[in-house]
C-alpha positions in Angstrom: 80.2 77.9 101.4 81.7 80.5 98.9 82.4 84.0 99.6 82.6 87.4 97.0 85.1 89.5 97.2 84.2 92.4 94.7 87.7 94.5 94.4 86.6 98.1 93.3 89.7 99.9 92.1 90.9 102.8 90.3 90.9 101.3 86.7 89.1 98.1 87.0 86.7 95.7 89.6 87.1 92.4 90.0 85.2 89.2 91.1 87.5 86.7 93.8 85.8 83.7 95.2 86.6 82.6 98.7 86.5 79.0 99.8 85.8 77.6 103.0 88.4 75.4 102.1 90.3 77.5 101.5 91.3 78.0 97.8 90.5 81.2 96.3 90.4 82.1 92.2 89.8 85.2 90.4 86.6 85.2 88.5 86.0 88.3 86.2 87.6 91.8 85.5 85.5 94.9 84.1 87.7 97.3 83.2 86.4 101.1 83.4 87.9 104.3 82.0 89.1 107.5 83.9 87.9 110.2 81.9 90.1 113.9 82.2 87.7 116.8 81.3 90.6 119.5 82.9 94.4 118.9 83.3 93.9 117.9 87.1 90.5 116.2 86.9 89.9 112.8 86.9 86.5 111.7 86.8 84.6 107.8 86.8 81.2 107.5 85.1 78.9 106.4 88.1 77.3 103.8 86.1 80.0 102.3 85.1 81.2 101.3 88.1 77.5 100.0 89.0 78.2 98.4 85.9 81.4 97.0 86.5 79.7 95.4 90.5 77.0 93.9 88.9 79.1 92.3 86.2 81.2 90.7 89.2 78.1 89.8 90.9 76.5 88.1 88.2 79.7 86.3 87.3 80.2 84.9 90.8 77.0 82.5 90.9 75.5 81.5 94.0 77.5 82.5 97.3 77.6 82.9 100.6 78.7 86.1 101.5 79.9 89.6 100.0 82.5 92.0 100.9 83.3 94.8 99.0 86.8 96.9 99.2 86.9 100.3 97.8 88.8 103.3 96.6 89.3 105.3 99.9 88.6 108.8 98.7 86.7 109.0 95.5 83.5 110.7 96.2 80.3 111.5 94.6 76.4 113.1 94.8 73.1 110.9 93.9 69.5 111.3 94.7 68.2 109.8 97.8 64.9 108.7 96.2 66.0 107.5 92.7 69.8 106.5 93.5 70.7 108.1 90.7 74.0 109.5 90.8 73.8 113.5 89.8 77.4 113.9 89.9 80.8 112.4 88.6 82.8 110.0 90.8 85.6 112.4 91.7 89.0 110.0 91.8 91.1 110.5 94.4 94.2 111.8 91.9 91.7 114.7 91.2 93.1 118.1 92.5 90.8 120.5 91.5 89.8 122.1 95.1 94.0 122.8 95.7 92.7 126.1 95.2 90.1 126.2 97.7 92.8 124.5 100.3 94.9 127.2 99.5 92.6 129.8 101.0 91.6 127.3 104.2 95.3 127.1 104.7 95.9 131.1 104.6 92.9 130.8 107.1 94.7 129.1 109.6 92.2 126.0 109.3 94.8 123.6 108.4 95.6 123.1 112.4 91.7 122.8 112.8 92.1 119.7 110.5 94.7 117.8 111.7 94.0 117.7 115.2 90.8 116.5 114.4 91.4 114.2 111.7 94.9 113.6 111.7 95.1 114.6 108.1 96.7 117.5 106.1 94.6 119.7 104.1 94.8 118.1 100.8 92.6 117.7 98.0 93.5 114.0 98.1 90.7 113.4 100.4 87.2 113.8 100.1 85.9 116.8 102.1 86.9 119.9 99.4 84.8 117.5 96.8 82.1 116.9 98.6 82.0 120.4 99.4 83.0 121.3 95.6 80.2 119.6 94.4 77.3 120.9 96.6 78.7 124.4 95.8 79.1 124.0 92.3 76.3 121.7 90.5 73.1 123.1 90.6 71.5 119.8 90.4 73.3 119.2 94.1 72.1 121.9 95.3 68.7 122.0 94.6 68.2 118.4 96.2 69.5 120.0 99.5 67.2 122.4 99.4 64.8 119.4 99.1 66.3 117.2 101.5 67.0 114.9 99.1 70.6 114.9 98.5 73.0 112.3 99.2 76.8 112.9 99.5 79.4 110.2 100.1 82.6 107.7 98.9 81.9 105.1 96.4 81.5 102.3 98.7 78.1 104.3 100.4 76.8 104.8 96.9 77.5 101.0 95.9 75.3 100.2 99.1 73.0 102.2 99.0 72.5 101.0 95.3 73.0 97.2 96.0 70.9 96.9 99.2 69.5 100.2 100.2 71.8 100.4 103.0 72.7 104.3 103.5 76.3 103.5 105.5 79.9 103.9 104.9 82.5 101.8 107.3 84.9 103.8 109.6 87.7 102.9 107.3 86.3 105.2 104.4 85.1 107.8 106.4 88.9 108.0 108.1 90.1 109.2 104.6 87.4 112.1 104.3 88.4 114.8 106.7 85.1 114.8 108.0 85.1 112.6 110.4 86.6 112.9 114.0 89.2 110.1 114.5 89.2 109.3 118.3 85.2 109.7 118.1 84.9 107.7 114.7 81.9 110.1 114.1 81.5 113.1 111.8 82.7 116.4 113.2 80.2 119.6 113.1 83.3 121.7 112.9 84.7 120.3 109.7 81.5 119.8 107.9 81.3 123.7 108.5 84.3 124.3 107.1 84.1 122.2 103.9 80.6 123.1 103.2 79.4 119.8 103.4 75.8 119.1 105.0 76.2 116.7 107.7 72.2 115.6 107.2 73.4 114.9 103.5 76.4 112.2 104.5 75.7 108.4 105.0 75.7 106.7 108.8 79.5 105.8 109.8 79.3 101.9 111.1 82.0 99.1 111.3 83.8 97.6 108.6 81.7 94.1 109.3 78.2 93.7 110.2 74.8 93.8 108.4 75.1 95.9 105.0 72.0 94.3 103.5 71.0 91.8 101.1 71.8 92.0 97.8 69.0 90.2 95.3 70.2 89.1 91.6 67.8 86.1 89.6 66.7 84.9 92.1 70.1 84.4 94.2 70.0 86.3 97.9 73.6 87.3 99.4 74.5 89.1 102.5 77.6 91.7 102.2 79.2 91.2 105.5 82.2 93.5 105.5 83.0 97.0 103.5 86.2 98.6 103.9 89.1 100.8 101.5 91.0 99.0 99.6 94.7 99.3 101.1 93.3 98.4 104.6 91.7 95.3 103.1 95.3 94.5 101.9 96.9 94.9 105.1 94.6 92.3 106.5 94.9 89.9 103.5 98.7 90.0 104.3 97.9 88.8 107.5 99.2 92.1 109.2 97.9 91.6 112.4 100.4 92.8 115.5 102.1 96.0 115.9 104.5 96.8 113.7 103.4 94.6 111.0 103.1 96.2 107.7 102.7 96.3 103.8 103.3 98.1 100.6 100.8 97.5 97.9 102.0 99.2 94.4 99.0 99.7 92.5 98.0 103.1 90.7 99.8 104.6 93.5 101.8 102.8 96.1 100.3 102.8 99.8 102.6 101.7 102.4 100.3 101.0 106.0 101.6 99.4 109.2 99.7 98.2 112.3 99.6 100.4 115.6 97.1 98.7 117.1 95.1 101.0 119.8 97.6 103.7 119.1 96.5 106.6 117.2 100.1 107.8 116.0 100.1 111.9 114.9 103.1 112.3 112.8 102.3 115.3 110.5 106.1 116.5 110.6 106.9 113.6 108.4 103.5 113.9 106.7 102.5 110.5 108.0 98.6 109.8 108.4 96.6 108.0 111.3 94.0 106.1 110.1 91.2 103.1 110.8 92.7 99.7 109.8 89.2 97.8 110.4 86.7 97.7 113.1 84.7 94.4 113.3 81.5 95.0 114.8 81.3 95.2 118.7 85.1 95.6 119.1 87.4 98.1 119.6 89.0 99.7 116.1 92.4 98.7 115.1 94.6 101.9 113.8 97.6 102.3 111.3 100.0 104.4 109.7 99.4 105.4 106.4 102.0 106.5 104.0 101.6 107.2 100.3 103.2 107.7 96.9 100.4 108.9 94.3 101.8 107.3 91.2 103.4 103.7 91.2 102.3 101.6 88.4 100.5 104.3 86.8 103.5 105.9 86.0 105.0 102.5 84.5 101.9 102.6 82.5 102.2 106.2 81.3 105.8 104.8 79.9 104.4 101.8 78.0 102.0 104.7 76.5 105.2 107.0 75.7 106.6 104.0 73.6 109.5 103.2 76.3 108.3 99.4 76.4 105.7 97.4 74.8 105.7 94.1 77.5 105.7 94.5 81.2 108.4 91.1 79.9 110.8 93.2 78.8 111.6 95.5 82.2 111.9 92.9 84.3 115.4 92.5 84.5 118.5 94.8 83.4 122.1 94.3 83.6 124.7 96.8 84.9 124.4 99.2 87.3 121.2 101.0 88.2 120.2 104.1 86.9 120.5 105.8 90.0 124.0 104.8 90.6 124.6 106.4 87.0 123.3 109.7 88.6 120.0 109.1 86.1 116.9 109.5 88.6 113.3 110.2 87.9 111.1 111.4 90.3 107.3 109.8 89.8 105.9 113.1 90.7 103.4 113.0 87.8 100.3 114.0 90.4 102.5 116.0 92.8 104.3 114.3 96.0 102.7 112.8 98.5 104.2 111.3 102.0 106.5 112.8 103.5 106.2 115.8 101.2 102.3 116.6 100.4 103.3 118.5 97.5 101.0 119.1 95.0 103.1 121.5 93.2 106.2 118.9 92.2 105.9 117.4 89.0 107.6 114.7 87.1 111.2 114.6 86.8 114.3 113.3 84.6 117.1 114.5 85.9 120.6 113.1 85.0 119.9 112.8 80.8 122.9 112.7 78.1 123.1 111.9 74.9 123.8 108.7 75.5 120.5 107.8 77.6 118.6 104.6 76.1 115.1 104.0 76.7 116.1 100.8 79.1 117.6 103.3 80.9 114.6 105.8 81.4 112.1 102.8 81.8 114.4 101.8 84.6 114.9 105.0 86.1 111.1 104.8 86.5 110.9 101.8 88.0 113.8 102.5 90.6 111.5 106.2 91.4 108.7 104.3 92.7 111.0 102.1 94.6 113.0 105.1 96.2 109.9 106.9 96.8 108.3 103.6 98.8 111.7 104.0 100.8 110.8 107.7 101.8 107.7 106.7 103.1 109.4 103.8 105.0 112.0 105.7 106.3 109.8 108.3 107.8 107.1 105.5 109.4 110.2 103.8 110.8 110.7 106.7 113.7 107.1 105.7 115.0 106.6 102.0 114.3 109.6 98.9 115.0 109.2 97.0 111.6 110.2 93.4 111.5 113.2 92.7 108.7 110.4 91.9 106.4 108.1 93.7 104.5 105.3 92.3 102.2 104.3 93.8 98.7 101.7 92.9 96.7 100.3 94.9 93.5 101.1 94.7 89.6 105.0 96.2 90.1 105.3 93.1 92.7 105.6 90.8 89.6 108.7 92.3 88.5 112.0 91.1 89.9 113.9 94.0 89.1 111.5 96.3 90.7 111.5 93.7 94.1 115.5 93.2 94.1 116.1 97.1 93.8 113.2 97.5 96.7 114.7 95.3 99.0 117.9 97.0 98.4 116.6 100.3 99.2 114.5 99.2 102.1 117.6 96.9 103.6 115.2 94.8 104.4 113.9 91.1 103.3 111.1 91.9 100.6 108.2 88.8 100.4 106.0 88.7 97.4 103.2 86.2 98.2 102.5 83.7 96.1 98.4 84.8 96.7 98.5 88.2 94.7 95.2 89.3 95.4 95.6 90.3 98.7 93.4 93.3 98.7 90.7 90.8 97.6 91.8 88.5 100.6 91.5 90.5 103.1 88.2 91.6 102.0 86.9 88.0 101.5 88.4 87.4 105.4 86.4 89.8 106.7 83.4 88.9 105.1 83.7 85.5 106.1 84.6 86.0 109.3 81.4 88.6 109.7 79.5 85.6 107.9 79.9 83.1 111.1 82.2 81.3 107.7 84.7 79.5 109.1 87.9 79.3 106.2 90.9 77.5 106.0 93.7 79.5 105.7 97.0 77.6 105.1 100.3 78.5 104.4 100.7 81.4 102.0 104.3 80.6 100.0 106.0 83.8 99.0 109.3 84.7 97.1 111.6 86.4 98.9 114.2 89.1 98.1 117.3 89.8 100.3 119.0 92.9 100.1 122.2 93.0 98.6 123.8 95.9 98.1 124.5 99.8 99.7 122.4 102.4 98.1 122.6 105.1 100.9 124.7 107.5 98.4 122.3 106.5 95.9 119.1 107.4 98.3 121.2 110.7 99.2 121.3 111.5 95.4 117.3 110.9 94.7 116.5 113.3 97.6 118.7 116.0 95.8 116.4 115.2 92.9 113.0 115.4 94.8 114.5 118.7 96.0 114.1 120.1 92.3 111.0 118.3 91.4 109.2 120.6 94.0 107.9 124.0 93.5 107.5 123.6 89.8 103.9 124.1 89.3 103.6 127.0 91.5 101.2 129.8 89.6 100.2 127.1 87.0 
């Protein structure tokens, strides 16, 4: 018995096969493009991404079981009768409704929102979209007046697309602001506030169960488990206990750890609470959630610069680190997210003489991300006791300078698993597990990285440079 994991992610989806014997492979890749129509937009074509599912569908053959992971807080509008989408997917970078949070903010209903949610008001998440889109495009609003809009993340417009199946799991609907997080329902309240129709948002259900059937030539498959991407990770590292945690560096890097039934509120240290899973019938399993919006996209917005032409070539450097030679950059390209939530920072080399190569700015970069992921460690390490490991996964992962200077910043053993596709893991191990599917799972080898040098000063010296990323794009 095979299982699908479809992987839906911010540049590309991809097919991963499951078996019950345990052995997984990688089976297709549809890369989609992220389209910019205003310096802060980003947008995905609907279509493609339907695309992009089937592709993986078809390429899988005949299995067993689905589970799909998505984005988290990428959001759109289709029609409730014809499924046809009648607005963009807005991607979580977007940040056009800062504006509009501005104004909440100056109402006072930024309290509102994190004592219900547990979330800052940030156009990260999917509310002020939702809401920007029923305000904005006529074609929205005239199937309200109908009763025939439908408003939601990706994942309940894949469903309702592939099976019919009007839902999105607790795990999405955590990211919203929308929904009430010790209730795990929608809140009246914030809908008001946002201007999103509740009647117009999918049913919130667990993150296993009965999504439907999905029919392709002649092949019938269940999809057994839905759920956002970075939780689906911190299952397929086999985060389990409290305390256990991850940091996946993908387009961004998302750092979540395991509380258990402990809803942790740490909005000082601009920490979120959030849903790790809930398999259907049982109680739901929380985390801490701590982000960094650019991570490999950054390292990819170099290769585009000309700095590199082969992920090869920055994988090791000699000498000291940039940082230690007072060169930092501060990966701020979409603002600053945990600890900060700063959408006014912006990207920052700080530290440049004449004498700066471009080994030296690539590897700035790369040590940015890293010192960023420490932030966010730093600041969940006052609420959660981490082990003296902590488990990466994501592109950067495969880069040993990268992994040596993290586990240097982090003091902490840093373990690379030999399975990379953890997100897909997890997501398969879910479905599985909702499909009565019972799979092997044997030992997962992993490289590790001990820490091997002080970098406090050098930790000191990147906050100084945070410090003066901030606060740039004020009045922009």
């Amino acid at each position: 018995m095979t299982v699908l994991a479809i992987d839906q992610g911010t540049t590309n989806t991809s097919a991963f096969l499951l078996e019950r014997d345990g052995s997984a492979r990688r089976v297709h890749v549809a890369e989609h493009a992220q389209h910019y129509p205003q310096s802060g937009w980003v947008e995905h074509d609907p279509e493609a991404l339907m695309k992009s599912l089937w592709s993986c569908i078809d390429a899988a053959g005949s299995v067993s079981a689905i589970g799909i992971d998505n984005q988290g807080e990428s959001c759109l509008a289709w029609h409730a009768e014809t499924k046809e989408a009648v607005s963009p997917v807005i991607v979580w970078q977007d940040n056009r409704t800062q504006g509009f949070l501005e104004d909440l903010k100056a109402d006072g209903v930024a309290e509102l929102v994190l004592e219900k949610t547990g979330l800052p008001l940030e156009s990260y998440f999917s509310a002020s979209k939702l809401g920007w889109i029923v305000k904005t495009l006529p074609e929205a609003s005239r199937l309200l007046e109908q009763g025939k809009l439908r408003l939601g993340t990706t994942d309940a417009f894949f469903l309702d697309r592939l099976t019919g199946s009007f839902v999105t799991d607790i795990t999405t609907a955590s990211r919203t602001s929308l929904m009430d997080l010790e209730r795990g329902q929608w809140d009246d309240d914030l809908c008001r506030v946002f201007g999103v129709p509740m009647n117009a948002l999918p049913e919130i259900v667990s993150t296993t169960g009965d999504f439907g059937t999905v029919a392709r030539a002649r092949r019938h498959a269940p999809i057994t488990a839905s759920i956002v991407d970075q939780q689906a990770a911190l299952f397929g590292h086999g985060c389990r206990n409290k305390g256990d945690a991850k940091i996946t560096f993908g387009t961004g890097a998302f750092a979540l750890a395991v509380t258990g039934e402990e809803i942790f509120r740490a909005p000082q240290m601009g920490l979120l609470p959030t849903v790790a899973w809930k398999e259907a019938s049982m109680a739901p399993v929380y985390a801490l959630d701590g982000g960094v919006y650019c991570a490999a996209s950054a390292v990819n917005w170099a290769r585009d610069l000309g700095l590199f032409d082969d992920l090869q070539e920055i994988g090791h450097f000699s000498g000291s680190s940039a940082i230690e030679r007072d060169l930092a950059f501060v990966p701020a390209l979409s603002g600053l997210a945990c600890p900060y939530w700063d959408r006014s920072a912006a990207g920052l080399w700080i530290g440049l003489s004449l004498d700066t190569t471009r080994e030296d700015l690539i590897r700035a970069i790369l040590e940015g991300v890293a010192l960023r992921a420490g932030q966010v460690l730093e600041a969940m390490a006052d609420f959660v006791a981490f082990g003296n490991e902590i488990s990466i996964d994501g592109g950067m992962s495969a880069n040993p300078y990268f992994c040596q200077f993290l586990a240097d910043v982090l003091e902490r053993k840093v373990v690379v698993p030999a399975m990379g596709e953890l997100t897909a893991l997890g997501t398969a191990l879910l479905a599985a597990k909702a499909g009565g599917i019972d799979v092997l799972q044997s030992a997962n080898e992993a490289q590790l990285f001990e820490p091997g040098r002080n970098l406090t000063h050098a930790r000191a010296r990147f906050a100084e440079a945070v410090d003066r990323a901030r606060g740039w794009s004020v009045g922009r």
